[in-house]
C-alpha positions as CSV (number, residue, x, y, z in Angstrom):
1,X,0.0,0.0,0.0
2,X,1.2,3.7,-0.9
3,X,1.7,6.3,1.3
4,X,-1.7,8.6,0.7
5,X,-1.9,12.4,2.0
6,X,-5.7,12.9,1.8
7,X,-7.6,16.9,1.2
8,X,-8.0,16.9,4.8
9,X,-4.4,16.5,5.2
10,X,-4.5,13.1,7.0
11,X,-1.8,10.8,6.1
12,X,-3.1,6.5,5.9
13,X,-1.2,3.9,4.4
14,X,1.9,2.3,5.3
15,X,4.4,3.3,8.2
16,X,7.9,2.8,6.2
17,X,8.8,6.2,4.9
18,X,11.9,5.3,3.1
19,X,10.0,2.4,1.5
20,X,6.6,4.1,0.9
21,X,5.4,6.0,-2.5
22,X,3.4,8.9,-2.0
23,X,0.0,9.9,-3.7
24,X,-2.2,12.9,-3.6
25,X,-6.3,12.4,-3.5
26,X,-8.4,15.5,-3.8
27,X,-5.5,18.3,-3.5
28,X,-2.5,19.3,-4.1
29,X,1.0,19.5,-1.8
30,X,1.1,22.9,-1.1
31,X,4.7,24.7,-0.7
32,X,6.0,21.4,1.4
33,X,9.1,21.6,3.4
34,X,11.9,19.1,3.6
35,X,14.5,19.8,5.5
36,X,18.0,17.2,4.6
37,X,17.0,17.2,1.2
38,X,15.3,14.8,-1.4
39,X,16.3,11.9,-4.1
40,X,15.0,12.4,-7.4
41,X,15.2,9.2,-9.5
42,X,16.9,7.3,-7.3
43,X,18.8,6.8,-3.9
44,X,22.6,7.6,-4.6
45,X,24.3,10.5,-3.9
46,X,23.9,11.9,-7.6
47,X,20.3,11.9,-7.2
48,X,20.1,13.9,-3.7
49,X,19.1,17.5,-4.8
50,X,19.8,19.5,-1.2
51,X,19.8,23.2,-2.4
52,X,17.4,25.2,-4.7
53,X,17.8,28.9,-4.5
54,X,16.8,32.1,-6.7
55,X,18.1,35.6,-6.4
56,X,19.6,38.7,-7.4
57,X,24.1,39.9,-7.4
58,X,25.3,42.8,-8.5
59,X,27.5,42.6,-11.3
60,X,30.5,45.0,-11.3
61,X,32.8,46.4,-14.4
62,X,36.6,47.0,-13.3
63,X,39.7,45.7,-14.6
64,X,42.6,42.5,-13.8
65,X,44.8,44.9,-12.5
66,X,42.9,48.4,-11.3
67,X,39.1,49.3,-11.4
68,X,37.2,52.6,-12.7
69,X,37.0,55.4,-10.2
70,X,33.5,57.7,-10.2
71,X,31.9,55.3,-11.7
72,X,27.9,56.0,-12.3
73,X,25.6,53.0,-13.7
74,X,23.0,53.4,-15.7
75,X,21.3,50.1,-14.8
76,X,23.4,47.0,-13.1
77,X,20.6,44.0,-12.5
78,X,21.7,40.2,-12.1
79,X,20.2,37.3,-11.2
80,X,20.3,33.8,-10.5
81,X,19.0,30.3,-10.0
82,X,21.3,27.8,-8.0
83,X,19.9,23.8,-8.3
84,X,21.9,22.1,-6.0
85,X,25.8,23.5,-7.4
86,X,24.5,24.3,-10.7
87,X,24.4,28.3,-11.3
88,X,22.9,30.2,-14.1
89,X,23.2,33.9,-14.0
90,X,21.9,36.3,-16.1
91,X,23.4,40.1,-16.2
92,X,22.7,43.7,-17.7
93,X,24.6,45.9,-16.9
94,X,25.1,49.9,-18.7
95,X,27.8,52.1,-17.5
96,X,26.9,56.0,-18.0
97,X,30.2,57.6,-17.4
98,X,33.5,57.3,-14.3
99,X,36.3,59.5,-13.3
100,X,39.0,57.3,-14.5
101,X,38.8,53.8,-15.9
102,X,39.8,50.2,-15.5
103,X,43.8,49.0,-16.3
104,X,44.3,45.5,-17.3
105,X,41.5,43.4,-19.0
106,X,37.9,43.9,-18.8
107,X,36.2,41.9,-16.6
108,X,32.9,41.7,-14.5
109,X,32.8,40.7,-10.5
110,X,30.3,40.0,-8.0
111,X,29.0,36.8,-9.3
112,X,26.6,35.2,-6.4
113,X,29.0,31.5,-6.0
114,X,32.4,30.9,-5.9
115,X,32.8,28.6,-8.9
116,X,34.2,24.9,-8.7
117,X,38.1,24.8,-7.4
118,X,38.5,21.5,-9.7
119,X,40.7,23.2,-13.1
120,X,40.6,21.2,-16.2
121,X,37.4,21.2,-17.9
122,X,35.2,23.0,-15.3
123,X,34.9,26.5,-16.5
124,X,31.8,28.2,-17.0
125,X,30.8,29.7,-20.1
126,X,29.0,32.5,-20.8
127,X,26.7,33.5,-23.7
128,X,27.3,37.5,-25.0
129,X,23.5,38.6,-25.9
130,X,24.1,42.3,-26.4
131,X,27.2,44.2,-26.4
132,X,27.0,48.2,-27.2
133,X,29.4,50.5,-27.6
134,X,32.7,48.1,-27.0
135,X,35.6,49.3,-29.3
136,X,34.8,48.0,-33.2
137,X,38.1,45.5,-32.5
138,X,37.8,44.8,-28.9
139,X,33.9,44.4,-28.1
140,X,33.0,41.0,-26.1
141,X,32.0,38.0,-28.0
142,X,32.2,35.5,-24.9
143,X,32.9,35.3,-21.2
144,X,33.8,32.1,-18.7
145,X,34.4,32.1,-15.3
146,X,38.0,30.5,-13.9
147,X,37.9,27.9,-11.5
148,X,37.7,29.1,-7.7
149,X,36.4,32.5,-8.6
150,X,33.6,35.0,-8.9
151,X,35.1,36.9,-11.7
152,X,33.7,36.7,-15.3
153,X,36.8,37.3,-18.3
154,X,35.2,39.0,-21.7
155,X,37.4,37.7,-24.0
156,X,37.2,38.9,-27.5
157,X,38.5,38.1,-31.0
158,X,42.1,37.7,-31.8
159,X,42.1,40.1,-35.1
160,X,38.9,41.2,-37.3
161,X,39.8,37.1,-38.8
162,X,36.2,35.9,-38.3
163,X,38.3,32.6,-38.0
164,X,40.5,33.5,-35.5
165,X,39.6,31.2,-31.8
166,X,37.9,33.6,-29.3
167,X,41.4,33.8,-27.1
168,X,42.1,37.5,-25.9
169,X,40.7,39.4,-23.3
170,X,38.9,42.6,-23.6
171,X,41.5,45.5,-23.3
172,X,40.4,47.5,-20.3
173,X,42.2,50.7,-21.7
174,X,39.4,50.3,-24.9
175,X,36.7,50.9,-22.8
176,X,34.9,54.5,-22.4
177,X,32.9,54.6,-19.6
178,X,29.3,53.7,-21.3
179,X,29.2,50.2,-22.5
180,X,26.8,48.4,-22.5
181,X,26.4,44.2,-21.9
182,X,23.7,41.7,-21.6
183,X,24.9,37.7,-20.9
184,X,23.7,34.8,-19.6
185,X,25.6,31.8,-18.6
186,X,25.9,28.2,-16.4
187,X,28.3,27.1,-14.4
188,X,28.7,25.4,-11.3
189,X,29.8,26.3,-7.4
190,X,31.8,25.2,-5.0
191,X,30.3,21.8,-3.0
């Protein structure tokens, strides 16, 4: 016999939790809570999904080696959804002017997870959907966040070569105080 949560919210059916199946008659679960997490398809530790979270970071433009002083944003929103340590953040972000800007290459902080230490394979990619007033030869085509860090790199093409790999970093000294970016990307935290 399955476990049965009834519309008046009384539970019947069979004592064994960890062996029972669960059915709903005449309502619906509403906004359950369980606490230690849960197994989805199955009872190994791949299948235990102990983290779901949604919210907002602040993304940040400044530079490898020296950030913009005076900055003013026009509009700096991010956000995120975190399913156990996979992250996917979105980001727009529109600089109006600064004082003085970045050195070094372009780069954004402030992302919400410190991303997986493990190096190899493991870094994060990120998907350019709008990119305004970048330099003609140095405007971001991609972005990936490095192992053990919250910083995203804006890489751009190597030469005008639509061929060339996507391999250098945005210049910081290219940029002029009002770009404008919009990405999304996946990558995954820290256990």
């Amino acid at each position: 016999m399955a476990l049965v949560l009834n519309g008046s919210g009384s539970i019947t059916g069979v004592t064994d939790l960890a062996t029972a199946g669960v059915a709903l008659e005449d309502a619906a679960l509403t906004d359950p809570v369980v606490t230690g997490g849960i197994y989805l398809g199955g009872t190994g530790a791949a299948n235990h999904l102990d983290d779901y979270e949604e919210g907002e970071w602040t993304p940040t433009l400044t530079g490898t080696t020296g950030g913009p002083s005076g900055v003013n944003y026009s509009y700096r929103y991010g956000n995120y959804v975190k399913v156990g340590r996979l992250v996917h953040v979105t980001c727009h972000i529109s600089l109006s002017s600064w004082s003085s800007g970045p050195s070094g290459n372009a780069q954004i902080t402030g992302l919400p997870f410190t991303a997986e230490s493990a190096s190899g394979s493991n870094y994060g990619g990120f998907a350019i959907g709008f990119a305004k007033y970048f330099s003609s030869t140095a405007t971001p085509c991609g972005a990936y966040v490095e192992p053990n860090s919250t910083v995203i790199r804006l890489i751009t093409k190597a030469s005008a070569d639509a061929r060339d790999e996507l391999d250098v970093s945005v210049p910081a000294a290219t940029l002029d105080g009002n770009e404008l970016l919009i990405f999304s990307g996946t990558y995954y935290a820290n256990a």
